[in-house]
N, C-alpha and C positions, 0 to 999 in steps of 0.2 A: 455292309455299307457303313464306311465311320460317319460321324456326325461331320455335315459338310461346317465349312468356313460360313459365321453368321452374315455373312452379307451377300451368300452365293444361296440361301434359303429364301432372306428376304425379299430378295430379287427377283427368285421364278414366283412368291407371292405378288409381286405385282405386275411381273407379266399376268398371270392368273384372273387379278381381282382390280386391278389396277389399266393398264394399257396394253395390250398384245405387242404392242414394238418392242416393247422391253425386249432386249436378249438376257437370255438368262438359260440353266441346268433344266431340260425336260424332265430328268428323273425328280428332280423336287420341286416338282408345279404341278399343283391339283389339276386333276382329268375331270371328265365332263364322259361318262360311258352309256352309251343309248343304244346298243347292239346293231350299231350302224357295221356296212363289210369293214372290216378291219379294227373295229372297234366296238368288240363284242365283249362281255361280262367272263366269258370261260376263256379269252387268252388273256384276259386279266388277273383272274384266278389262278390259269395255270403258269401264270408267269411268276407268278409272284407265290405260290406255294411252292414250285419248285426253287426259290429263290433264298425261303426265307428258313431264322432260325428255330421259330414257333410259331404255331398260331391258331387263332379263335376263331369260331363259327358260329355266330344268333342266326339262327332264320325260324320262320312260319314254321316251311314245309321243307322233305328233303324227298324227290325222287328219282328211281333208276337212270333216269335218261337225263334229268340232273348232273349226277355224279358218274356216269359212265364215261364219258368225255376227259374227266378228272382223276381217274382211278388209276392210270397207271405213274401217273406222278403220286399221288396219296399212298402207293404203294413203294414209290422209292425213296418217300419220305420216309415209311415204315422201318424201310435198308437200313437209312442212315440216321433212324433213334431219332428224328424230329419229330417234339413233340405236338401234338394237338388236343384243342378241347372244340366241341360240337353241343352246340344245346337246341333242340327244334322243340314240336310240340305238337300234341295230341290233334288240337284245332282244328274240328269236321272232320276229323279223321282222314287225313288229305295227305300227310308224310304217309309215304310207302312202308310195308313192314319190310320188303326185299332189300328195300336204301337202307335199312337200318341193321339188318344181319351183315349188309356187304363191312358195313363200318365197322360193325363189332369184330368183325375179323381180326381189323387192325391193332396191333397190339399199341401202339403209340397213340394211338387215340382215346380218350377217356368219352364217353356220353351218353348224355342225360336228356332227355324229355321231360318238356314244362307240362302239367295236367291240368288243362282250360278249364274242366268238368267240375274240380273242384274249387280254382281260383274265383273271386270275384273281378279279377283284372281278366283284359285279353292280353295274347300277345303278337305283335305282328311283327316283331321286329327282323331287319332285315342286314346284317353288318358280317363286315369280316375284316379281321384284324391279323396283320404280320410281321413280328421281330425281324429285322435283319441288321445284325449288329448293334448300333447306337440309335438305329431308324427303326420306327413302326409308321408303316403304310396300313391306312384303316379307310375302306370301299364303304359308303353307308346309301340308301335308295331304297328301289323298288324291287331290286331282283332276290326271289327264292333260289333255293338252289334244285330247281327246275329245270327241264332241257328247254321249254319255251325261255325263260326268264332270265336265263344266262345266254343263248343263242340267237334267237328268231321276234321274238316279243319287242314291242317300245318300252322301252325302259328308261329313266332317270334313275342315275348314279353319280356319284360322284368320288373320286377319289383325293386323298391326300395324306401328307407327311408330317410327321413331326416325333419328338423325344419323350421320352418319357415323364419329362418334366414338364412337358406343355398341359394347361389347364385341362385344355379340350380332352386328350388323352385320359388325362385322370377322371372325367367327369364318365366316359367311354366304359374305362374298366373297373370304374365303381360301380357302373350300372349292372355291368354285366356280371358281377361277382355277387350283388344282391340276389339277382336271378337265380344265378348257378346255385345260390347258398341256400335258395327257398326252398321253404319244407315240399311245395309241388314239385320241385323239380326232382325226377326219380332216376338213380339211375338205371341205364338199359342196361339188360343181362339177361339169360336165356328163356328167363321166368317169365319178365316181366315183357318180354318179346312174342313170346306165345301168347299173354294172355291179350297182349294187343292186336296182332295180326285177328285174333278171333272177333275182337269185336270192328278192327277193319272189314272185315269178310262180311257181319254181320250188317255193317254199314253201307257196305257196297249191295248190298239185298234188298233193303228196304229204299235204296235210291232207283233201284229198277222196279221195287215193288211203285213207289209215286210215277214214274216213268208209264207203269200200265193202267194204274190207274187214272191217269189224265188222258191216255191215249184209247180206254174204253167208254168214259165218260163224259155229261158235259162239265164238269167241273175245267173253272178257265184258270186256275192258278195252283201254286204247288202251296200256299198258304191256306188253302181251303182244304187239305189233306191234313187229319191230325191223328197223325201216327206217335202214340208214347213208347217210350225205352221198352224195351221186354226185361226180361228176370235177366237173361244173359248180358245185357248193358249193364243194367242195376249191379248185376252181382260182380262183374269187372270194375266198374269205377267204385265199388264199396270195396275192393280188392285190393285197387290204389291207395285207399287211401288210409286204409289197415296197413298196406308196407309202409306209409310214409310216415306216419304215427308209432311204427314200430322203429325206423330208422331215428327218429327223434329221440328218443326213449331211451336206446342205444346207443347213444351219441351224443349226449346233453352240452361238447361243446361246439359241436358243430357248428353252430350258428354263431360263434363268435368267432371262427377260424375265418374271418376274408380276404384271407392273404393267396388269393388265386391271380394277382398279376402277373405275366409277362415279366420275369427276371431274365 
């Protein structure tokens, strides 16, 4: 998509923010996506992944039924050497290890996992970002890339356009390049994929273990339950954070390299 005629942008801007009578171009007039019928978060996704020349993924979580909807376009992306970048994150342990093998697949996709365990920041961020041509469309809101959250869920979205020279854009993937550039953020690879799924598994044990325990007892909340890490938690996130300390180490300019935009 070339960069339209400036007056054919600012235009569907104020049909948008401005008056709805305006006539003006729908492809460059920010959306409004609430997973209403027809207007749902995964034929926005997949319209626009299969559409574009690159593109970025921030979210929380990533699961199976997520990205099954989206995989066979992810995978024609694959075909056609479009590249991707994916960063989600450890947080409650709530991203699938299955979502995360499917992706590793991909050869065109690079990603990485933010490690909440050892940040003092959270992250919930929610965006997706896509080059096409002279235009980058960037979705930012509520939705994970979840099968409720892109499908079935109320959701607030929002979508819109703009160039690469626009402030907004710039302010978008500087953020997101910080993230990517942080010593937490690890990348995924077969290692670090096992030693996750195990402490998913693990986590999925003791959420059944509070599950029976509320349900044999009178304790009335899951806050009166005070279950600590075992060795196997401990010894995964001191695992993390040995690789990421080692990736540092090994890499001293890494953190000066933030040249991960959208070219």
């Amino acid at each position: 998509m070339a960069l339209p005629n400036y007056s054919e942008f600012e235009k569907s801007n104020k049909t948008a923010y401005w008056d709805d009578a305006i006539e003006s171009k729908i492809e460059y007039r920010p959306q409004f996506i609430s997973n209403e019928p027809g207007n749902t978060m995964q034929a926005f996704l997949d319209r626009s992944l299969a559409d574009c020349d690159e593109f970025i993924i921030s979210v929380a979580f990533i699961t199976r039924g997520g990205l099954a909807p989206l995989m066979q376009t992810l995978l024609d992306l694959e075909k056609h050497g479009v590249k991707g970048k994916i960063l989600t994150t450890d947080y409650l342990s709530f991203t699938e290890p299955e979502a995360l093998k499917s992706l590793l697949k991909l050869s065109n996709i690079k990603l990485k996992m933010f490690c909440c365990n050892g940040s003092t920041k959270g992250f919930h961020t929610k965006g997706y970002i896509f080059k096409k041509d002279e235009i980058i469309s960037i979705s930012i809101g509520s939705s994970n890339l979840t099968q409720g959250a892109i499908v079935s869920n109320k959701e607030w979205n929002t979508s819109f356009s703009t160039s690469g020279n626009g402030e907004i854009y710039k302010h978008i993937i500087n953020d997101f390049n910080s993230l990517w550039e942080n010593e937490y953020a690890i990348e995924v690879n077969e290692e670090n994929l096992s030693n996750y799924s195990t402490l998913y598994k693990e986590n999925k044990r003791l959420e059944k273990e509070k599950a029976r325990i509320l349900s044999e007892s009178k304790i009335v909340s899951v806050e009166q339950i005070k279950l600590s890490p075992n060795s196997m938690q401990i010894a995964f996130i001191n695992k993390l954070n040995d690789m990421r300390n080692k990736q540092l180490l090994t890499s001293p300019s890494k953190c000066q390299n933030m040249a991960c935009e959208i070219r």
